[in-house]
N, C-alpha and C positions, 0 to 999 in steps of 0.2 A: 504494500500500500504506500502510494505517495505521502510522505511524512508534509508537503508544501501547503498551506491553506494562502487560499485567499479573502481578503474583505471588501465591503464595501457598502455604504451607509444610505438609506433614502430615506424620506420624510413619509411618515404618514400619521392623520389623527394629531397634528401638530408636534411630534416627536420622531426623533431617529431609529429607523429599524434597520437594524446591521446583517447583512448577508456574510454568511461566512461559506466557501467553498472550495471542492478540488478540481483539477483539472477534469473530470470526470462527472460534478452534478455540484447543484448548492447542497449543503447539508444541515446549514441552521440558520434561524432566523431567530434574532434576539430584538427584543423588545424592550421597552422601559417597564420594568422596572430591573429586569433581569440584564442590561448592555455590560452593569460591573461584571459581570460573568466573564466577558468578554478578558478579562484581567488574568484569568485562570487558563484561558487556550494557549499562551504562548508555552506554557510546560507542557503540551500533548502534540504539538507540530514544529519541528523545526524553523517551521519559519511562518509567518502571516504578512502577506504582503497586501499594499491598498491598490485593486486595479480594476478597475471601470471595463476593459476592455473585454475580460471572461465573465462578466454579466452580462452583458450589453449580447453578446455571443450566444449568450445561454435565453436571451430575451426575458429577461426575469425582472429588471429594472422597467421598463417600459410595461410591461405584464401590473407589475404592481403599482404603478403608478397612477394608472387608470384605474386598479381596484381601489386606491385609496381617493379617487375622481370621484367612486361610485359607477365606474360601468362594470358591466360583468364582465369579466377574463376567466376564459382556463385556464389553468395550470397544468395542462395533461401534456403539453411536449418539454417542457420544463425538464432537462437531465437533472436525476437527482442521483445524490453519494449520501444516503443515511444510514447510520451505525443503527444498531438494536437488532433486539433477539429476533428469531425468526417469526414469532407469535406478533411483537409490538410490530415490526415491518408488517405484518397482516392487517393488523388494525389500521395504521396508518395508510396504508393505500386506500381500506374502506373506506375512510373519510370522503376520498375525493369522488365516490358516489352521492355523496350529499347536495343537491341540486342545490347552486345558487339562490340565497332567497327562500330557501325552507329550512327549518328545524323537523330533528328527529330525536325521540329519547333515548336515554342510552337502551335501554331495553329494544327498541325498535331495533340501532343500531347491529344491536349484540346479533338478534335475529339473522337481520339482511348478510350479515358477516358470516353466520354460519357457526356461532358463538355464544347460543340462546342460554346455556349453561354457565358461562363464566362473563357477567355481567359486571362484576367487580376485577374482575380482571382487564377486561376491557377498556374503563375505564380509567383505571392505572394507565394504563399502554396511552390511552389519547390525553392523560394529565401529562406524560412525558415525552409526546409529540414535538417533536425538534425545528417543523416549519410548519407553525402554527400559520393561517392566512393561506398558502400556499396547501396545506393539507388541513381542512377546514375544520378542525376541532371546535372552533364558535358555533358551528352550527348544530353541536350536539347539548340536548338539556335535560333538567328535570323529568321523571317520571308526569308529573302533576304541571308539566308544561311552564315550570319556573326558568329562571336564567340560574344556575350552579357551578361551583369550581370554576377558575379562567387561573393559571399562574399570575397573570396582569390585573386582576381584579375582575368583579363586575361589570364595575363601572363599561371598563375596556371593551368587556364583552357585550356589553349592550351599545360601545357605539360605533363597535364593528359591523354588530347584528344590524346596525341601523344604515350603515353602508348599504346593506344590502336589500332594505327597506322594512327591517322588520322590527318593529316597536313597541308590539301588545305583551311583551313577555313580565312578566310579574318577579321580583330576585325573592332568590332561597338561597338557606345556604348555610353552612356555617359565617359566623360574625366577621370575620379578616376578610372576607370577600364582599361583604355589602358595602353599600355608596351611600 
C-alpha cells in the first residue's frame, strides 16, 4: 500500500471539509469538528501533501461543491481507497443506495443491506463511516423517524438533511448530540 496521502480542503455549511486521499481513491472526509484529527495522520502516512490537482482528477471537489450548492450529485464514479473490515466496507457502500433527499431507519437500512439481524452493528459500521457526504450516512435515522447520532452533531445533521430538502425531522438522541 502506498504509504503517500494526499489533502485538500473545501468549504461547505460555512466551514472547511478536508479530503484526504491516495493515489488510488479519496479515503476520508473530515469535518469540523473532527479537522484536529487531521493532526494525528501525519504518524500513519509518510507523507500528506496539499494538491488540488488528484481531486480535481478524481472530480470530487466540483462533485461537492455543488452538493454543498444544494444540487444533487452522485458520488458513484468517485475512486475511493477506504480502510475497514470487510463487514463496515459492506455497510458503507449501502449507504450510497440511499436516494438523495430521502431518509431511511437504521432498521430499514439493516434490511435492504441484507443485515436485518445485526442492526446495532450496522450502525456502528455507519457511526465510523470515513466519507460521510460522499457515503450518505445523514441520511440514515431514528426508528420513530427522529434525526440520531451524526459525529458532527445534530445540528450538522439537520442542515445537511436540509441541503437536500429535508426539514420535518424531529432530534433524538442522546444529550451531546442535540442543538
Amino acid at each position: 500500500m502506498n504509504s503517500k496521502r494526499y489533502r485538500h480542503t473545501v468549504i461547505g455549511l460555512n466551514q472547511p471539509w478536508t479530503l484526504i486521499a491516495s493515489e488510488q481513491g479519496i479515503s476520508q472526509l473530515f469535518y469540523p469538528p473532527h479537522v484536529s484529527t487531521l493532526a494525528g495522520l501525519n504518524q500513519d502516512f509518510t507523507e500528506i501533501t496539499q494538491d488540488r490537482g488528484l481531486f480535481d482528477e478524481f472530480g470530487i471537489i466540483e462533485l461537492l461543491e455543488k452538493y454543498f450548492a444544494g444540487i444533487p450529485v452522485s458520488f458513484d464514479k468517485v475512486p475511493m481507497d477506504v480502510g475497514g473490515t470487510p463487514f463496515q466496507q459492506s455497510v458503507w457502500r449501502g449507504l450510497s443506495q440511499i436516494p438523495h433527499g430521502e431518509t431511511w431507519t437504521y432498521k430499514d437500512f439493516a434490511n435492504t443491506i441484507g443485515k436485518p439481524s445485526a442492526i446495532r452493528a450496522v450502525s456502528t459500521a455507519i457511526g465510523r463511516n470515513p466519507l460521510p457526504i460522499v457515503l450518505p450516512c445523514h441520511r440514515v435515522v431514528g426508528s420513530n423517524g427522529t434525526l440520531t447520532g451524526f459525529r458532527g452533531g445534530l445540528q450538522m445533521k439537520k442542515d445537511i438533511l436540509a441541503l437536500e430538502g429535508i426539514s420535518n425531522l424531529k432530534v433524538a438522541g442522546h444529550e451531546r448530540f442535540q442543538f
